[in-house]
KESEMI-341379 format. One line per field, with one value per atom (N, C-alpha, C): residue number from 0; chain; atom name; x, y, z. Coordinates in steps of 0.001 Angstrom, whole numbers. Example, Ala and Ser with C-alpha at 12.3 -4.5 7.8 and 13.67 -1.06 7.14 Angstrom:
2
num = 0|0|0|1|1|1 $
chaine = A|A|A|A|A|A $
atome = N|CA|C|N|CA|C $
px = 13190|12300|13200|12850|13670|12900 $
py = -5690|-4500|-3300|-2250|-1060|30 $
pz = 7800|7800|7800|7080|7140|7870 $
# end
This chain:
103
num = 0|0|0|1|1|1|2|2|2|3|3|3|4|4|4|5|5|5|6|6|6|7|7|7|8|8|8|9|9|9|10|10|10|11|11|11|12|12|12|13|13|13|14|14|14|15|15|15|16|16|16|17|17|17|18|18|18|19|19|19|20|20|20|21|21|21|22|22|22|23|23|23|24|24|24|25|25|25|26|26|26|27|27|27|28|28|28|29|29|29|30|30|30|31|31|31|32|32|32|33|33|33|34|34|34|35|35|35|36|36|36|37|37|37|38|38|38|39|39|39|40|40|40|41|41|41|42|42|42|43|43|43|44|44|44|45|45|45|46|46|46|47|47|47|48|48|48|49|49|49|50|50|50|51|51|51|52|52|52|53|53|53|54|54|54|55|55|55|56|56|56|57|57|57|58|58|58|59|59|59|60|60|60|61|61|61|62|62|62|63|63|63|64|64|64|65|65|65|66|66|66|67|67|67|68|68|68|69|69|69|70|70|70|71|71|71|72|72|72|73|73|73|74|74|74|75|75|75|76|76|76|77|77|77|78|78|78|79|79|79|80|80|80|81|81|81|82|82|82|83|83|83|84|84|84|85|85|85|86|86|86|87|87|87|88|88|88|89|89|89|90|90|90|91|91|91|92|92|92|93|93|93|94|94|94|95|95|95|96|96|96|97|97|97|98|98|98|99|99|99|100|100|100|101|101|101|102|102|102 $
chaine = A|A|A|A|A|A|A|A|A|A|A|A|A|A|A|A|A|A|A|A|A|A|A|A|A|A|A|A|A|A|A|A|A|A|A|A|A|A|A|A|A|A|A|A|A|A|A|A|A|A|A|A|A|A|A|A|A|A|A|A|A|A|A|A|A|A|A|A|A|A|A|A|A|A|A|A|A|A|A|A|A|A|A|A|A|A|A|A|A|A|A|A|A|A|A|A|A|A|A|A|A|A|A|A|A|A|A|A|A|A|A|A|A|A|A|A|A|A|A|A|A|A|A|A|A|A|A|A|A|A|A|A|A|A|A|A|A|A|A|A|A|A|A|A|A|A|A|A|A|A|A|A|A|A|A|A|A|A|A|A|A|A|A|A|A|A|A|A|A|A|A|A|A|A|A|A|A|A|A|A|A|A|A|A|A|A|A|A|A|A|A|A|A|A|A|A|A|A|A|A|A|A|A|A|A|A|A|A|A|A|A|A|A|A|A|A|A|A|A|A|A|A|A|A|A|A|A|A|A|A|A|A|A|A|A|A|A|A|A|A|A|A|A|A|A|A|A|A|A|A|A|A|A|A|A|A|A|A|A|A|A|A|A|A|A|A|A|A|A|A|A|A|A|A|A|A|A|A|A|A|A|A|A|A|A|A|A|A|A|A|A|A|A|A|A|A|A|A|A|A|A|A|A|A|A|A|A|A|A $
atome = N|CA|C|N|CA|C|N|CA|C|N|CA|C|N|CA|C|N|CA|C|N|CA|C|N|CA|C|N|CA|C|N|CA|C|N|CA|C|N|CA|C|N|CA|C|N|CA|C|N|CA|C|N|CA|C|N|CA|C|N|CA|C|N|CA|C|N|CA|C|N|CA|C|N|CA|C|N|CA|C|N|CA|C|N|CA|C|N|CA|C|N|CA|C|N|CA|C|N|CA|C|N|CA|C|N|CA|C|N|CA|C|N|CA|C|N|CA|C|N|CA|C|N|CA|C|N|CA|C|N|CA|C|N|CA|C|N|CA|C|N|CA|C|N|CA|C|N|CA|C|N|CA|C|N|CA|C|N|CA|C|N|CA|C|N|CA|C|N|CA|C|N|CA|C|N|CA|C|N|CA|C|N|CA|C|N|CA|C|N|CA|C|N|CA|C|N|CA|C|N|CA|C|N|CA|C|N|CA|C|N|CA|C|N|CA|C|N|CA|C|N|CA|C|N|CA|C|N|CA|C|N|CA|C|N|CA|C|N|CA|C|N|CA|C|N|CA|C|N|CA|C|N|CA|C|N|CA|C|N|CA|C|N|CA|C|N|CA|C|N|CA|C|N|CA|C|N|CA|C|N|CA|C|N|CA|C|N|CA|C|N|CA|C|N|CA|C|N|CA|C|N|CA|C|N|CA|C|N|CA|C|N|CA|C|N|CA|C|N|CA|C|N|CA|C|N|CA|C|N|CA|C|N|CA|C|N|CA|C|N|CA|C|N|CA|C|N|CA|C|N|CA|C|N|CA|C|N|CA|C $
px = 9680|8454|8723|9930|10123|10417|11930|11871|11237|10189|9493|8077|7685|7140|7737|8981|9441|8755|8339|7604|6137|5523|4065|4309|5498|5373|5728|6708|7099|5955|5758|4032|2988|2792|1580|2643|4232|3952|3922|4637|4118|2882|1782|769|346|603|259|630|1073|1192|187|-478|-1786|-3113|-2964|-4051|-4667|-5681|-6036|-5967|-6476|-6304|-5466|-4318|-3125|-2281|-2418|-1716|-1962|-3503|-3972|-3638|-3106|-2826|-1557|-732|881|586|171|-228|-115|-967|-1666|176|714|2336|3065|2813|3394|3290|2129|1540|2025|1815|2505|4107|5209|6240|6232|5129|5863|5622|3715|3777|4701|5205|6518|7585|8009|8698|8455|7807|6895|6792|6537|6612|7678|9094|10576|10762|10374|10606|10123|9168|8304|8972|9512|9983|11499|12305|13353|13403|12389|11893|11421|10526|10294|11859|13144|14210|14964|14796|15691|16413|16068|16760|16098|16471|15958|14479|14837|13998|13438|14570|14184|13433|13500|12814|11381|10461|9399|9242|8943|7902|7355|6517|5836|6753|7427|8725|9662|10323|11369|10687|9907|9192|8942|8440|7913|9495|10603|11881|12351|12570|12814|12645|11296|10421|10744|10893|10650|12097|12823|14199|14456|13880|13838|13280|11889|11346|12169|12611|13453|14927|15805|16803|16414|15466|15233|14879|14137|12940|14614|14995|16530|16881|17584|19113|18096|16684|16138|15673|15124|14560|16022|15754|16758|17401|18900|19612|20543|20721|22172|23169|23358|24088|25563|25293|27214|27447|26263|26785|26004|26659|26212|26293|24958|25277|24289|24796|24137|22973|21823|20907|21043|22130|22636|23852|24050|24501|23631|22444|21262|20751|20801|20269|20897|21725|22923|23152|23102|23638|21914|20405|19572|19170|19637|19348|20462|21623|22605|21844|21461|20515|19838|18829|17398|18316|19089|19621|20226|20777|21980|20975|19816|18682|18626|17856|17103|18128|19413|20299|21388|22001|23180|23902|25404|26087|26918 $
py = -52303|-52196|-51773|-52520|-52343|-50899|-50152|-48885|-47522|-47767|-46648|-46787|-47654|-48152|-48575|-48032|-48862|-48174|-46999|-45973|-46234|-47091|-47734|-48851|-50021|-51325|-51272|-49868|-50092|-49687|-48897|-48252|-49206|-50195|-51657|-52535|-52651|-53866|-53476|-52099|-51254|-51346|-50949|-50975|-52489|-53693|-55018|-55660|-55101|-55710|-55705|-54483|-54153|-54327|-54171|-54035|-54779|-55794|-56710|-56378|-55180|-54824|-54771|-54534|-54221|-55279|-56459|-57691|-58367|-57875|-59160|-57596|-56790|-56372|-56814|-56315|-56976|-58592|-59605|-60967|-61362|-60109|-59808|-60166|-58796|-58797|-59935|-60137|-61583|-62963|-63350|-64300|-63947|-62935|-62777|-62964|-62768|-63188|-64681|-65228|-66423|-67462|-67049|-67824|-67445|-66321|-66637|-67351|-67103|-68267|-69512|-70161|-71545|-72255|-71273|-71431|-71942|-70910|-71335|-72545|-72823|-73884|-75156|-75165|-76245|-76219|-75200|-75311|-75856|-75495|-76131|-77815|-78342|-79581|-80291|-79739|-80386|-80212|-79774|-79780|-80808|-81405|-82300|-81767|-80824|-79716|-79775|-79633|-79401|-80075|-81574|-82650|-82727|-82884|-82336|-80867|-80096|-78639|-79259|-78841|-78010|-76851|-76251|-75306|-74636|-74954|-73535|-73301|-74101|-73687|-72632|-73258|-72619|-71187|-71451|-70225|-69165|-69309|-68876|-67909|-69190|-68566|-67233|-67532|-66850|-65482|-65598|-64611|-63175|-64355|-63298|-62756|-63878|-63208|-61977|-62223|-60982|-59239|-59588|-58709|-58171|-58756|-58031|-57423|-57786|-57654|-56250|-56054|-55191|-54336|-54029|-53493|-52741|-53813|-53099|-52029|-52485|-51853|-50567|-50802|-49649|-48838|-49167|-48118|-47410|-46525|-46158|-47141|-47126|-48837|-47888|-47962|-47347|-48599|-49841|-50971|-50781|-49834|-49508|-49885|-50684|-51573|-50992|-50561|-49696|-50774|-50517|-51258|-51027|-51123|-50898|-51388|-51433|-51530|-52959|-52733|-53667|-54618|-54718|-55520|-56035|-55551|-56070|-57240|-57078|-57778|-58948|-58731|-60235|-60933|-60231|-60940|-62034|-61300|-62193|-62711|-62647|-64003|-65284|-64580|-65250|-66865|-65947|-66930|-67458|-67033|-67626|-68746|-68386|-69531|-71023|-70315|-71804|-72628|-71960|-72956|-73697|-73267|-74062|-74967|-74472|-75322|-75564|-75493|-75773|-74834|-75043|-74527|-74126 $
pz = -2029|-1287|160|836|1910|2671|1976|1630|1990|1045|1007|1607|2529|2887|5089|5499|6300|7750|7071|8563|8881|7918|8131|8832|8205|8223|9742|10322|12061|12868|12697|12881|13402|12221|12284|13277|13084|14253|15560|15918|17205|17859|16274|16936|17027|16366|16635|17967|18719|20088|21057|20367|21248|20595|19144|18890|18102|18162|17422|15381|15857|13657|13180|13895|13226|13335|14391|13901|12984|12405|11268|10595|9892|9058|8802|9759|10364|9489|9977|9428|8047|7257|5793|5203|5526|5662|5609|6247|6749|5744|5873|5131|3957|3094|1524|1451|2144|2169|2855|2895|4059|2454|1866|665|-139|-815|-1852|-1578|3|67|-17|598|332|-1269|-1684|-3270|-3718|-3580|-3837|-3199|-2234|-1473|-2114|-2266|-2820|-4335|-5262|-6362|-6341|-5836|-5567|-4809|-4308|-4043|-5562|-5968|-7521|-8317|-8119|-8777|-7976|-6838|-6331|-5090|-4358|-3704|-2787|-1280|273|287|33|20|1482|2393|3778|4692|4092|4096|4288|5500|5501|4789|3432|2822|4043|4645|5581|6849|7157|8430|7863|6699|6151|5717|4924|4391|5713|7138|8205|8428|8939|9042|8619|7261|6184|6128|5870|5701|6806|8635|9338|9496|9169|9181|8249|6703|6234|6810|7443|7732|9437|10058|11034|10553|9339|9302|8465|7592|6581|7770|8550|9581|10462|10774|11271|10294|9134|8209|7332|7246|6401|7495|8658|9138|10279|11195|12411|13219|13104|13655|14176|15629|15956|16581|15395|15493|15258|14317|14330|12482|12040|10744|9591|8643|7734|6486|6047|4585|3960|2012|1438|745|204|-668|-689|-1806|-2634|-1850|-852|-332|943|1239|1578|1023|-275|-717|-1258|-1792|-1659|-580|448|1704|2747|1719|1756|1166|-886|-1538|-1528|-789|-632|820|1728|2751|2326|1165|1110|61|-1034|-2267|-1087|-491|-71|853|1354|2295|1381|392|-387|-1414|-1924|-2562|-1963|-1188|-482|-789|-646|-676|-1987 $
# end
């Protein structure tokens, strides 16, 4: 989604600094990754797991950590750090798994 999608999603938060529509679109964004996380969260709690976890903190975290790191590595980054797809993505279910289950 993120992807093919990463020249709108910079676009709306550009324009969300200024402009009231586009932060509650930006938000819309937002809010749908913050509940899937929340979800995992709260599901891994019904398993015995990050009993201590806030659900809407963690989920909040999470979420935005995803959306800046992706917002970085998919769109123009002159960081120096090249990586792939697929090691994108391990390296954030790898974050999101060990919150919620340890290590």
């Amino acid at each position: 989604m993120f992807k093919q999608n990463i020249g709108i999603m910079i676009a709306v938060a550009q324009l969300a600094a200024t402009q009231r529509r586009f932060a509650a679109v930006q938000n819309e964004f937002r809010r749908l990754g913050i509940d899937l996380v929340a979800a995992s969260v709260r599901r891994a709690q019904e398993q015995g797991y990050g009993a201590e976890l806030n659900p809407e903190h963690t989920a909040a975290a999470i979420a935005l950590l995803f959306e800046n790191f992706t917002t970085v590595f998919v769109g123009p980054s002159n960081l120096g750090i090249k990586i792939s797809d697929k090691d994108a993505i391990a390296t954030l279910s790898t974050i999101w798994k060990r919150t919620l289950y340890g290590a």
